[in-house]
N, C-alpha and C positions, 0 to 999 in steps of 0.2 A: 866628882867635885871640881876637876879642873876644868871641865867644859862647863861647868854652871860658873865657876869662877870666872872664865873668860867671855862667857855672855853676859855676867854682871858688866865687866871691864870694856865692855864694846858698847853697853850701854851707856856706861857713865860718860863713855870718850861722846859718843854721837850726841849728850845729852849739849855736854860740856860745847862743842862744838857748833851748837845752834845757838846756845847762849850766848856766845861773842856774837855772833852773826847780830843777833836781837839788840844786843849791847851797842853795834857799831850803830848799825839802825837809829836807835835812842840819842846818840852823842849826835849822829851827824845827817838829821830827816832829811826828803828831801822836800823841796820846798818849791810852791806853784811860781810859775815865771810870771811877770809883770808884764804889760804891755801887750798879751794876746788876745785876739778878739774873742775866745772861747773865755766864758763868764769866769770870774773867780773862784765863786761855791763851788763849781764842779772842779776846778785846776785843783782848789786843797785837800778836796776830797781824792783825786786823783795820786796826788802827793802824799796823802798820810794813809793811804792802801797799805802799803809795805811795810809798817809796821804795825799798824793792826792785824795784818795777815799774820806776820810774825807771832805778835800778843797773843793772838788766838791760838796757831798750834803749839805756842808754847804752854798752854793749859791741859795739851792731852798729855799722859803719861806715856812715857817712850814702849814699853809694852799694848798703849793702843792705839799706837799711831796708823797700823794697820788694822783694828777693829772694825769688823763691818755687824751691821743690822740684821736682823731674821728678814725684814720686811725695811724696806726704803719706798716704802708709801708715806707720801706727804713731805718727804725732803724737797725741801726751796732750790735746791740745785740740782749738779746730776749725782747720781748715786756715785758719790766717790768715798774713799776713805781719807783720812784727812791727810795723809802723805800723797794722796793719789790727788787732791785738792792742789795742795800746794803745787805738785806737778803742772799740774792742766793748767794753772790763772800763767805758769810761767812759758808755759807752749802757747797758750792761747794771746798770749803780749807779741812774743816774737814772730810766729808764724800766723795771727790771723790779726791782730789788730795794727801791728806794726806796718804790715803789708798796706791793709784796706787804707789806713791814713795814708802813704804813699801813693795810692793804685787814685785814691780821690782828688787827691792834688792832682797829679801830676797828668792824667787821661780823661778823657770825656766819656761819661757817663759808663763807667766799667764794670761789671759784675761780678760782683765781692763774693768769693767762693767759703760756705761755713766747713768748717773744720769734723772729722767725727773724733767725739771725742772717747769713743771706745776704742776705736782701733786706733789711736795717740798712746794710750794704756798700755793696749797689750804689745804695739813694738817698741815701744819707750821702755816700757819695764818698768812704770811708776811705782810700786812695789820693791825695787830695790834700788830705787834712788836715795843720796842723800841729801836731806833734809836741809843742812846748811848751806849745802852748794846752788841744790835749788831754791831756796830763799834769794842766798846771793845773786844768782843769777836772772831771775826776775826782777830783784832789787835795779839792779844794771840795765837791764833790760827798761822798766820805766823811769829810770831818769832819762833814756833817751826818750823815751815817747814824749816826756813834758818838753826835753828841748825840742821835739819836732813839732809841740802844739805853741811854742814861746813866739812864733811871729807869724802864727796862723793871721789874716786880714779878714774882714767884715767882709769880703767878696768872696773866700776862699767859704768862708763856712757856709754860704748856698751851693758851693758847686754839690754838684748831685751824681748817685751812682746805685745800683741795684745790688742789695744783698740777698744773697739766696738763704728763702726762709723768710724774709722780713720783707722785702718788695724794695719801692724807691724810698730812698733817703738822700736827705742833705748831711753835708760833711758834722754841722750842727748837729744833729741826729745820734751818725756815727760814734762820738763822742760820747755822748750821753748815755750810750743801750753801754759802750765800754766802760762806763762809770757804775753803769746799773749790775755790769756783768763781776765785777769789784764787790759789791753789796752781798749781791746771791752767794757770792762764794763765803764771805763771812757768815750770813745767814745757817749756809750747808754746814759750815764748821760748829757753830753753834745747835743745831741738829744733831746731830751725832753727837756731840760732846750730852746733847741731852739724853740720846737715847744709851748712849754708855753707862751712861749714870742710872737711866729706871730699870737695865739690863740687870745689875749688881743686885734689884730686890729679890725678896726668896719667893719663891711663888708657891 
């Protein structure tokens, strides 16, 4: 009983402890900078990521936050689970978009290296991360990214650079596939959250 009791209690604390995360989130969005030549629509869409990421795995229950699929055929993103999700969008901000927006600026025509994102998994230990910290931390993580896009210039979003996997791109570009990469991963959330749920029928 006391080891069910104190998995109850570690649950409730981990539950308890995304909640604030999502709450601060809520009080204090972050919001698209003004005056950069990278369009609007994509700056607020970029901006209110973080708490829809949030919203969303606040919808699984703390016991399936690690559920995974018999089959992850037809998932919109990669086969993650939804702790494993939240992980990767906050690896993939600091170690691969963060970068490639710097490497674009800053070099002439530079070859933007993709990330694996299995082997991110298995030495990250996305499985035994927690869930609040990695919120927060991606949270942190894209507000820098919007103040590195708040005085991007109309010259800056043609400079050009080669992604591996994806070929040439303008900085323009760039931007967009990382807005689209925001999307999929809600999408994947929303997948799993479906296939959780048609799991639960009696067959």
């Amino acid at each position: 009983m006391n080891a069910i009791a104190d998995s109850t209690a570690a649950a409730d604390a981990a539950a308890d402890s995304f909640a604030r995360v999502l709450a601060e989130l809520s009080a204090d969005p972050l919001t698209a900078p003004s005056g950069s030549a990278v369009d609007p629509v994509t700056l607020e869409a970029l901006a209110a990521f973080p708490r829809l990421l949030a919203a969303h795995f606040a919808l699984f229950p703390v016991d399936a936050r690690h559920w995974a699929p018999a089959s992850w055929d037809g998932v919109p993103s990669e086969p993650l689970t939804a702790i494993e999700q939240l992980c990767h969008v906050r690896d993939i901000e600091i170690d691969g978009y963060q970068r490639r927006i710097r490497r674009t600026l800053t070099e002439e025509d530079p070859l933007l290296v993709s990330l694996d994102t299995d082997q991110l998994a298995r030495d990250r230990r996305y499985g035994e991360d927690d869930p609040a910290r990695a919120l927060a931390a991606f949270a942190a993580a894209r507000r820098e990214t919007l103040a590195m896009l708040a005085t991007v210039t109309p010259a800056q979003l043609q400079r050009r650079a080669r992604f591996e996997g994806y070929g040439p791109l303008t900085f323009k570009a760039l931007v967009h596939y990382l807005c689209s990469h925001d999307q999929q991963h809600l999408a994947g959330l929303q997948w799993v959250l479906g296939r959780h749920d048609a799991a639960a029928i009696p067959r």
